[in-house]
N, C-alpha and C positions, 0 to 999 in steps of 0.2 A: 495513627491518624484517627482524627475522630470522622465516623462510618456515619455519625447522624446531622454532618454539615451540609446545609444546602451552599448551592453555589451562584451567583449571579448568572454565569458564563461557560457552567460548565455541558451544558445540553444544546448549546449552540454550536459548541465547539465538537461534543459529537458528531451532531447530524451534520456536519459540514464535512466529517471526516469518513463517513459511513456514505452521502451523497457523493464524494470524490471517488472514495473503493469501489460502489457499483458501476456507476456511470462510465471508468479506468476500464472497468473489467468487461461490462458488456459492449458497450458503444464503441468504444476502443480500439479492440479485436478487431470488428467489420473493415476496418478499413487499414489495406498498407498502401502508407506512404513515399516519395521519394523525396527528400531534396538533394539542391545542388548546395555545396557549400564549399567556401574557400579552403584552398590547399587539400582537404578531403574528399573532391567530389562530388558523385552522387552518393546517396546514401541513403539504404532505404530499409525503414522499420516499422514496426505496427504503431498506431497511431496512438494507443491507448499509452504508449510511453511515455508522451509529451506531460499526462497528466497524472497518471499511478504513481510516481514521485511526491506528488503533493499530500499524499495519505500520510506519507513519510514525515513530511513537515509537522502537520497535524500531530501524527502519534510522538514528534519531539517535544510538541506545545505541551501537550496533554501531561508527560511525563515530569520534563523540566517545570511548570505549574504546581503539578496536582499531585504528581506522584505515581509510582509503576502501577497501586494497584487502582488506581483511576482509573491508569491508562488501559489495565488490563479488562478493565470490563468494558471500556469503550472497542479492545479489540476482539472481545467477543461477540460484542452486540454488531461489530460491523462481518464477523463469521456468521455471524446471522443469519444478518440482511442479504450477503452474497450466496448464500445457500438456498434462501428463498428466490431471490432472483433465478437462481439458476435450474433451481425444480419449474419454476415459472416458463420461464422460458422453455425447455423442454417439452412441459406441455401444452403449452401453447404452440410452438413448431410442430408438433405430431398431430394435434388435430386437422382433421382433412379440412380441405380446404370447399369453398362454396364452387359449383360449377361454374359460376359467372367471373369469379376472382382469379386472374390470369398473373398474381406474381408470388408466390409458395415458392416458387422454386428462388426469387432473389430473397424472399424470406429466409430461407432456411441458407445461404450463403453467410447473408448479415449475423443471425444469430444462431444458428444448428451451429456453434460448436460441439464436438465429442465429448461425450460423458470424460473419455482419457485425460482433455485436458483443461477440462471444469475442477477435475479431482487434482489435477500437478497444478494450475493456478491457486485450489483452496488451502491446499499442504504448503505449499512454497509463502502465501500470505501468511498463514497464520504461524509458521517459522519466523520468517524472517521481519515482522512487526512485534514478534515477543523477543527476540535477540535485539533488534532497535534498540525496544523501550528498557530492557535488561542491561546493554551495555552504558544507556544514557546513563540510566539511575546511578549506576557503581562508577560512573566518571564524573557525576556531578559529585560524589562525596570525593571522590581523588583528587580532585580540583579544587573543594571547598568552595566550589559554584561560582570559578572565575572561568573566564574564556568558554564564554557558551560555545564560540563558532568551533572549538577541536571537540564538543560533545555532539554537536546535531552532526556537522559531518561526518566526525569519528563513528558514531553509533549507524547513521546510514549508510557508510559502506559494509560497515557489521551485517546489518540487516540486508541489506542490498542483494550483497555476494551470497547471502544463502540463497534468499528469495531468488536468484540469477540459476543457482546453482543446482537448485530442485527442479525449475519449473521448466527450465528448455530440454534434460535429458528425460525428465517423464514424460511432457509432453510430446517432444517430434521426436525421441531417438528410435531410428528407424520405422517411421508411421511414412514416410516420401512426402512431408513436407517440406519440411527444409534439410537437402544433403545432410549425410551423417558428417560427412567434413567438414562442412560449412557449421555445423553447430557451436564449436566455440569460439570463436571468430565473432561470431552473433552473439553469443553470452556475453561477450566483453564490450562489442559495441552497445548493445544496452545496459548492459551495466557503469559504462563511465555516463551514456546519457544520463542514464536515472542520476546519478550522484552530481552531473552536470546541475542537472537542474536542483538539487537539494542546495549545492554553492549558490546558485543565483537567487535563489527563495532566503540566503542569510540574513540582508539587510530587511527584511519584511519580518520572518520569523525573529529577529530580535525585536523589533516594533510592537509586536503582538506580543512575544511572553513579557517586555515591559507593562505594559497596561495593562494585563490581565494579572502581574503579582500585585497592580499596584491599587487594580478594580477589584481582584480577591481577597487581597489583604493576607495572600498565600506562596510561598514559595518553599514545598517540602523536597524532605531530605531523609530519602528511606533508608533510616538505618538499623528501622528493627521490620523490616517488610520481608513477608512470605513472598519469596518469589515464582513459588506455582504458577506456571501456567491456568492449572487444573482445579482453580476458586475460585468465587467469584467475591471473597471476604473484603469489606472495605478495608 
């Protein structure tokens, strides 16, 4: 890959993918949801589901495009962004509060989460968006870059199931949040949502990598890529 291409497209597509990861992670969180839905019930999961999916799409854009180690820096910059956020927010929730300001305490509900599961949220992203973007790459060459929809799905339940599989046993096992019985029961209903909504994002994320190979003038195919995590080498 040439490391000194600029891109039309391609820092939009970051920050769209880094603005989803924060917003998922922190806004997210604050609030669980319930619906009622047919045949299934109620149902009820953290809000941040509906949209931490969509990083997913993104980091398929990015890859199927541009290439893993595009992609790869885009997934570090957005390990970033979420680590500053999350130092942020901690100190901003610990600073006392003014005598006069009577809501600290719903403050610190919306955003105090624990350092425990800032740390299983950071480890379980940055897992399972390098497995994504890792299995995307090695099934666009097994494919010879036909049937996108068996790489973006195939590679997000890759990614998914780790990210599923890290982040709810670091985060609640045995902290009395969510039953230690209930926990994967829970892993599985968020993880078929997350990949729910990857399937429905198909028809749009092939919209997108159309016109962006056809606006870049790019459609790689890594076949001599370092696949480190641990570079940041174009």
């Amino acid at each position: 890959m040439n490391g000194n291409r600029s891109y039309r497209y391609y820092e939009f597509v970051m920050a769209a993918f880094v603005t989803v990861l924060i917003c998922s992670n922190l806004i997210g969180p604050a609030k669980i949801a319930q619906l009622d839905l047919p045949l299934l019930g109620a149902v009820t999961f953290g809000a941040g589901v509906l949209f931490f999916p969509i990083s997913y799409v993104f980091g398929d854009i990015l890859t199927e495009v541009y290439g893993y180690a595009r992609a790869r820096r885009v997934i570090w910059a957005g390990f970033a962004g979420l680590g500053f956020a999350s130092l942020m927010t901690t100190i901003v929730v610990a600073l006392p509060p003014a005598p006069f300001w009577p809501h600290q305490g719903a403050y610190e509900i919306a955003f105090g989460n624990t350092p425990r599961i800032v740390a299983a949220s950071m480890l379980a992203y940055f897992c399972g968006e390098f497995v994504n973007s890792y299995v995307l790459a090695k099934m666009k060459l097994a494919t010879r870059g036909r049937w996108l929809w068996t790489r973006t799905i195939g590679s997000t339940i890759a990614g998914e199931a780790v990210d599923s599989a890290l982040f709810y046993p670091l985060a609640f096992y045995g902290a009395g949040i969510i039953p230690d019985d209930k926990l994967p029961l829970v892993m599985v209903a968020q993880f078929v949502a997350k990949v729910g909504v990857e399937i429905a994002f198909t028809p749009v994320t092939y919209k997108i990598v159309k016109f962006l190979k056809r606006a870049e003038g790019e459609d790689f195919y890594d076949r001599d890529t370092d696949f480190s995590p641990f570079t940041l080498k174009p």
